[in-house]
N, C-alpha and C positions, 0 to 999 in steps of 0.2 A: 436877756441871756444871763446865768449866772453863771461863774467863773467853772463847775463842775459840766462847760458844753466847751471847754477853753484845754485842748490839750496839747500840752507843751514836750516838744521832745528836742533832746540834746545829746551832742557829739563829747565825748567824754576828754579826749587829751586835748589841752591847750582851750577848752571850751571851760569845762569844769574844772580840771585842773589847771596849772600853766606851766606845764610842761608835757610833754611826751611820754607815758607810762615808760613803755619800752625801753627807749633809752636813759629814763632815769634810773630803773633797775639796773641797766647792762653798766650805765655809766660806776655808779653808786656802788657794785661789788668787782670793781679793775677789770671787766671782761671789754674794754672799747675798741682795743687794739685786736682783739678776735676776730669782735665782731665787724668792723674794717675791712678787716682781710677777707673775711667771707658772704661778705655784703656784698661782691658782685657775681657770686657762684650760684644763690637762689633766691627764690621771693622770699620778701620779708617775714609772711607768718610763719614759713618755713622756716627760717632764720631765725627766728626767737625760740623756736622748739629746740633746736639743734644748741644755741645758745644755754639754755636751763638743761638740757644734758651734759653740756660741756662742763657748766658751774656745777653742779652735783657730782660730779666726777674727782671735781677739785675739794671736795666738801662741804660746799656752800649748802646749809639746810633750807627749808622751809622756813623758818626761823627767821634767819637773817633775808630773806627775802620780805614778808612781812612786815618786818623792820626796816628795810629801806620803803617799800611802799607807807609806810606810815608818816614818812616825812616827803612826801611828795608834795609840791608848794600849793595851796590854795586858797584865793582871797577870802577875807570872812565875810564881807559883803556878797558874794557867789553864793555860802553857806545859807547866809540870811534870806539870799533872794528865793533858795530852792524851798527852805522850812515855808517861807511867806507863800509862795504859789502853791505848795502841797495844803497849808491850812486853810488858802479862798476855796481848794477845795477842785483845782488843775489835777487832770490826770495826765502825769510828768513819764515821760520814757527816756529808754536812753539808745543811741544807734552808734555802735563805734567800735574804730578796727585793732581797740587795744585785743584785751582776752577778758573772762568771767572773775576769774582768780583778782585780777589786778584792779578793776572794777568793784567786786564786792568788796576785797579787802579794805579800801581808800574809804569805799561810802559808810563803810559801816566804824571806821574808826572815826568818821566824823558825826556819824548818828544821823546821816542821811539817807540808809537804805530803803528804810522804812515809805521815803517820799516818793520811790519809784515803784510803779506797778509792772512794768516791762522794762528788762537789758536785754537788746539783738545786740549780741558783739561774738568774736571768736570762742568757742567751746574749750574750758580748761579743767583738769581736775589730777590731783596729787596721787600717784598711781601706788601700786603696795612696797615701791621702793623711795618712797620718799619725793620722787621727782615731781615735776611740775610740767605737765605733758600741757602744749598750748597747739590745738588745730583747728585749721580751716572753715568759718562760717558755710561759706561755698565751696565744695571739692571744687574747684578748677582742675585737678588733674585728669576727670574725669567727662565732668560736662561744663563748659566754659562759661558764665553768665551770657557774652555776647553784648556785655553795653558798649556804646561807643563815646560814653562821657570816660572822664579820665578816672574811674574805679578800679580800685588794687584790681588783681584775679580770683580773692579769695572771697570780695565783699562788692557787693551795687547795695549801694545805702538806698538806692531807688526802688530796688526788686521790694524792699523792706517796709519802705515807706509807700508802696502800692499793697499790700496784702492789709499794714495797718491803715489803710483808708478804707479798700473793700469791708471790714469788720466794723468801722465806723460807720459804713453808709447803711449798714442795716438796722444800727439805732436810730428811735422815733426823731430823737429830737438832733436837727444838726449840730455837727463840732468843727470848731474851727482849730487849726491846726497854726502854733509856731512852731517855728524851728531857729535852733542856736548849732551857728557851726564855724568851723575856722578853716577846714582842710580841703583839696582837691575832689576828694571823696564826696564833701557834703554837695557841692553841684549838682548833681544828677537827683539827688532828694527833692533840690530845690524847684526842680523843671518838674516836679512832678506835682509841685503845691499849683491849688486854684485860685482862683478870684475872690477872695476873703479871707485867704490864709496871709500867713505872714511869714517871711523869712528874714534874720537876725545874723549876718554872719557879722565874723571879727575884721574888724577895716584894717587892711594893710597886710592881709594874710592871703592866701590861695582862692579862698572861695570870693575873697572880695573883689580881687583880679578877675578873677575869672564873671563875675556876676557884672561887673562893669565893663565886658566886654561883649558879651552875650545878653544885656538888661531884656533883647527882645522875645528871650526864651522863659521867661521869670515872669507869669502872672498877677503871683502873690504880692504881696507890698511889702517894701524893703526897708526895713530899718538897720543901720550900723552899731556898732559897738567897739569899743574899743580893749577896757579893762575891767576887772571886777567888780567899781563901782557904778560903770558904764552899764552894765552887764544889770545888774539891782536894778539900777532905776529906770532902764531900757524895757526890760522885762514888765517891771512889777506897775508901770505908766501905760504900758501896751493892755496887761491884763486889765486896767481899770477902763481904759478907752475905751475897747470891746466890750465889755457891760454895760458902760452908759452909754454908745449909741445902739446898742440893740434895743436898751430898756428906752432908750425916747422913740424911738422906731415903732417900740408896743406899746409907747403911752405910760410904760409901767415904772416910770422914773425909782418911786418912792420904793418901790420892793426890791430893787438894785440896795437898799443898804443892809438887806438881811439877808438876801441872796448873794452879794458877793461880797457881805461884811467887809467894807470900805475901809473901818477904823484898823483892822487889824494889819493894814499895809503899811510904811515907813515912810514919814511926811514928803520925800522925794517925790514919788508917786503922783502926789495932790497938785506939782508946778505944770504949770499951762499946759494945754492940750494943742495949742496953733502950732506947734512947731513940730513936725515928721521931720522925721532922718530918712532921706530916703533917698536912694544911690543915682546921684546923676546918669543921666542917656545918654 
């Protein structure tokens, strides 16, 4: 198997970044205290729409929005791991309940857009008055997804991650699917991965609660992470793992170094393969 049968998809706040888009914008231009108070009158995506009318109102541009997403925190190790998995040659997604706007801004001030072939996340776009209109992946007000894992109302990371399998299975050659997540939301993705996939959430976070309570609903094979560095060498060990035992599986050891161009991985990568992280029963 070379790394281009190896597709990686990741939850964007607190996964890629480490923090919360959301709340670092809201934080970041003094709207906290607003949004407090009107945090328990609607749902959240609803809440950030009403939010960026609220700030536009006040003056807050596009601009300075921008600008606080431009310093939203992210390790450079995270950076490095995503440019490394995009160059073996992973086709990298992304699934997450920030918005579009907030997403591409971030990826593309760090020269990362280019590494993602697919963003499923809330639909956003700057209307003829300046604002920053942010809505619903799923109308929920209209027809309710219906899951019964703990998914916003606006998003099932799992409806998502069932349409991107169906399009996978009709490629000749199999793909195996990771997944990187940290939140409530990613659960429901996870129960949806098989017997060869893998799932990567963040330890001591929601999805890892939750996956060590339910490990009986989880397939996939579990590896933890912690931090950004976690996160590199988690990844980019797992990506090498999965080509070399496919390729002794097929006998085809030797073409594993030009199919998944080994050397261009960061020497982390290369430390023992006997040791799985993988989330007690």
């Amino acid at each position: 198997m070379a790394a281009s049968d190896i597709v990686v998809i990741m939850d964007f706040d607190k996964t890629i970044i480490d923090c919360d888009s959301d709340n670092w914008v809201v934080d970041k231009l003094g709207a906290t205290h607003l949004f407090n108070q009107l945090l328990p009158t609607m749902p959240w995506n609803s809440l950030m729409d009403t939010m960026m009318e609220k700030l536009h109102s006040q003056g807050t541009t596009i601009e300075d929005i921008v600008a606080v997403l431009k310093t939203a925190p992210i390790h450079p190790r995270i950076i490095r791991a995503i440019r490394s998995a995009h160059a073996l040659g992973c086709d990298l997604k992304i699934i997450s309940d920030a918005n579009m706007f907030f997403i591409d801004t971030i990826l593309t001030h760090h020269g990362l857009r280019e590494c993602f072939s697919e963003i499923n996340t809330n639909p956003s776009f700057v209307d003829e008055e300046g604002r920053l209109r942010i809505f619903p992946l799923h109308d929920f007000s209209k027809h309710p997804h219906g899951c019964h894992h703990p998914c916003p109302p606006n998003m099932c990371k799992g409806v998502v991650i069932e349409r991107i399998q169906a399009s996978l299975s009709a490629m000749e050659e199999k793909k195996t699917i990771i997944y990187m997540g940290d939140g409530l939301g990613d659960f429901c993705p996870s129960t949806e991965l098989g017997d060869g996939d893998y799932m990567l959430p963040r330890k001591d976070f929601p999805v890892w609660d939750m996956i060590c309570q339910n490990r009986s609903l989880i397939k996939a094979g579990v590896w933890e992470w912690s931090n950004g560095d976690e996160f590199e060498h988690v990844l980019l060990h797992l990506i090498t793992k999965i080509c070399i035992d496919k390729s002794n599986t097929n006998g085809n050891t030797a073409q594993l170094y030009s199919d998944c161009k080994l050397q261009t991985i960061p020497g982390a990568a290369y430390e023992a393969f006997s040791k799985t992280l993988n989330v007690p029963h």
